[in-house]
Residue, then its C-alpha position, 0 to 999 in steps of 0.5 A: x500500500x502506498x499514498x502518492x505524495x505532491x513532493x518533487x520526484x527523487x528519481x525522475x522529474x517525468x514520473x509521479x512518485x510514491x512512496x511505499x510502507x517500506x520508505x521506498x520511492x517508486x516512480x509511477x508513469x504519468x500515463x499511467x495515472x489519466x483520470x477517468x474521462x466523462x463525456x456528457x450524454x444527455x439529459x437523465x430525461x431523455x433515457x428516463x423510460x423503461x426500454x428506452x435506448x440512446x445511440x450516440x458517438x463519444x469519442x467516436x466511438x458508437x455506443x448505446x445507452x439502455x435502460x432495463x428494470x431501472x438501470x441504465x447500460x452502455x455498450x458499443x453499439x456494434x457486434x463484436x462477431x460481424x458488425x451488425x447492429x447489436x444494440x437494436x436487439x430485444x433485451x431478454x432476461x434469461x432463465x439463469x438470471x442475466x439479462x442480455x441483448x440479443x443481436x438481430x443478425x446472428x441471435x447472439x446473447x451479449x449480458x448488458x453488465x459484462x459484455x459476455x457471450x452466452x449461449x445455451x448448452x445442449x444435453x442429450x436425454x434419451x438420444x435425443x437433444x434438449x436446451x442444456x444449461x447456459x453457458x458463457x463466453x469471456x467478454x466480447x463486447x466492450x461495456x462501459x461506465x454510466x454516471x447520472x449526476x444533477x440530471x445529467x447522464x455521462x459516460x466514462x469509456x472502457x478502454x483497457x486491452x484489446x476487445x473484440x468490439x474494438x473492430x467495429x467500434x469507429x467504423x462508421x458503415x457499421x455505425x449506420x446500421x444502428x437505427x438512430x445512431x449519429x453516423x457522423 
């Protein structure tokens, strides 16, 4: 555990400092320590409904904000599997308790939380097949942070590591196929 100290950096005049338990300096990079980044949205009342969705551009980026039993969630808007327009799906709650929109080319299931594929195993009973369990896939789909202060809603992009969405994230064409999105 260490507290960042506003004292001149002993080792570097390009790093932040830190200073451990230990009495050790470390240096940490100072792109290492952006602050989070909110971009105001919208006003609260614009995505107040139930079932109420938003797809914008932050950054460049095509994101959708969603409103589903009274929160509200941000993913990109495009499908990390083949670019289509995810966001537009039906939101189902499924039976093992996550809910998720489901992409309207290829019925993939994205959790709204995490980003996760899900998809439903099959169990052979009696030689024949029956829905099994469901199961998931590790985040595909880029998901990220919603704030709602003093009326107004903003979102703090997700932009650690590689993820599949990436790929379509900013492509405009792929943007365009969200019914609503600003495609410029």
């Amino acid at each position: 555990i260490f507290s960042l100290l506003l004292v001149l950096c002993p080792l570097s005049s390009s790093l932040n400092c830190a200073r451990l338990a230990s009495g050790e300096w470390r240096g940490v990079a100072m792109e290492d320590q952006k602050p989070p980044r909110l971009s105001y949205v919208c006003e609260a009342s614009a995505i107040s409904g139930e079932g109420s969705r938003l797809h914008v551009r932050v950054g460049g980026r095509f994101v959708s904000l969603m409103r589903h039993r009274g929160s509200l969630y941000c993913m990109d808007s495009v499908c990390y599997h083949a670019g289509g327009p995810l966001t537009a799906g039906d939101i189902e709650d499924l039976s093992c308790g996550r809910s998720c929109v489901r992409c309207p080319w290829h019925n993939y299931y994205i959790d709204l939380k995490t980003g996760e594929k899900l998809y439903r195993g099959l169990e052979m009973v009696d030689g024949k097949p029956v829905p099994g369990e469901w199961k998931m896939v590790p985040q595909k789909q880029r998901v990220h942070k919603v704030k709602v202060r003093d009326g107004k809603v903003y979102v703090e992009l997700s932009e650690g590591g590689k993820m599949d969405s990436d790929q379509y994230a900013f492509n405009v064409a792929c943007g365009a196929r969200v019914p609503g999105a600003d495609h410029h």
